[in-house]
C-alpha positions in Angstrom: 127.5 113.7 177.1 130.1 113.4 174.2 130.9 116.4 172.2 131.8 116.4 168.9 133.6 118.9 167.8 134.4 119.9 164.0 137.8 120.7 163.0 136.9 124.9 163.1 135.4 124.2 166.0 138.5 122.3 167.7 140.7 125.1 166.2 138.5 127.9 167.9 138.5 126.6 170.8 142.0 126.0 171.3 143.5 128.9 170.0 140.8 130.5 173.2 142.5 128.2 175.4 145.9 129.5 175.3 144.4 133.4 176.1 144.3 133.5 180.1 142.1 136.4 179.0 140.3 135.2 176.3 140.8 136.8 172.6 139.0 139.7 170.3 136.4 138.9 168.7 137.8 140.8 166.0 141.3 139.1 166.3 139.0 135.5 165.7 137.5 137.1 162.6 140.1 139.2 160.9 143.4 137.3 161.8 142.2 133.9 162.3 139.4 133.6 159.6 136.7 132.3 161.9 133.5 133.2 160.7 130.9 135.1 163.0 128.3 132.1 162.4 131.2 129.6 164.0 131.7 131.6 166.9 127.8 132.1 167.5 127.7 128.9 167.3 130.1 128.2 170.2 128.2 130.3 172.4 124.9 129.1 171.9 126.4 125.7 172.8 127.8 127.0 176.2 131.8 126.4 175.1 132.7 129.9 174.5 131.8 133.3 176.2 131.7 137.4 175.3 133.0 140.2 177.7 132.9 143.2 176.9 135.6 145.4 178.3 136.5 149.0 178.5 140.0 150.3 177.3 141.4 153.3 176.5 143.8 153.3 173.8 145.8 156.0 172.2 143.9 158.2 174.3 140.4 157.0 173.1 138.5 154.9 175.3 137.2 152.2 173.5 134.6 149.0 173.9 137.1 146.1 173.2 134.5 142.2 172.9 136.8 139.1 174.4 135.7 135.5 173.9 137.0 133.3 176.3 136.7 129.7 176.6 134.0 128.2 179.3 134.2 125.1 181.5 132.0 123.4 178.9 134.1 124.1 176.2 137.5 122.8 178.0 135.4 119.6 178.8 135.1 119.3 175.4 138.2 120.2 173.9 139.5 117.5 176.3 137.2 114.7 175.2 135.8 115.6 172.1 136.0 113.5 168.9 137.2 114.9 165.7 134.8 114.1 162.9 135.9 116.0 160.2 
């Protein structure tokens, strides 16, 4: 199966594969600009995963949401067309 992947899309997806741990989902919204409807999207397709981790934080524990990238999406990072 080829994937074609859009040019948000490609960006997403690599920026998630240079985090061993995967990124915020905030940092993806706030810093990076992605929108929440683009990273849905990634998941519903399989390419991109939530965790939800604890941390504590200045004291406060707090409930910190990671994407990281799946299998599927590194397959399709690797062989994915551009068509935008």
């Amino acid at each position: 199966m080829v994937c074609y992947l859009g040019a948000e899309q490609r960006r997403a997806l690599t920026i998630l594969a240079t985090e061993a741990r995967g990124t915020t989902e905030a940092t993806l919204l706030r810093v990076h600009g992605f929108t929440f409807e683009l990273l849905t999207g990634l998941m519903r397709d399989g390419l991109a995963a939530v965790e939800t981790e604890t941390e504590t934080a200045g004291g406060r524990t707090i409930e910190v949401v990671r994407v990281r990238i799946t299998v599927a999406g590194w397959r399709a990072l690797k062989g994915s067309t551009n068509t935008e």
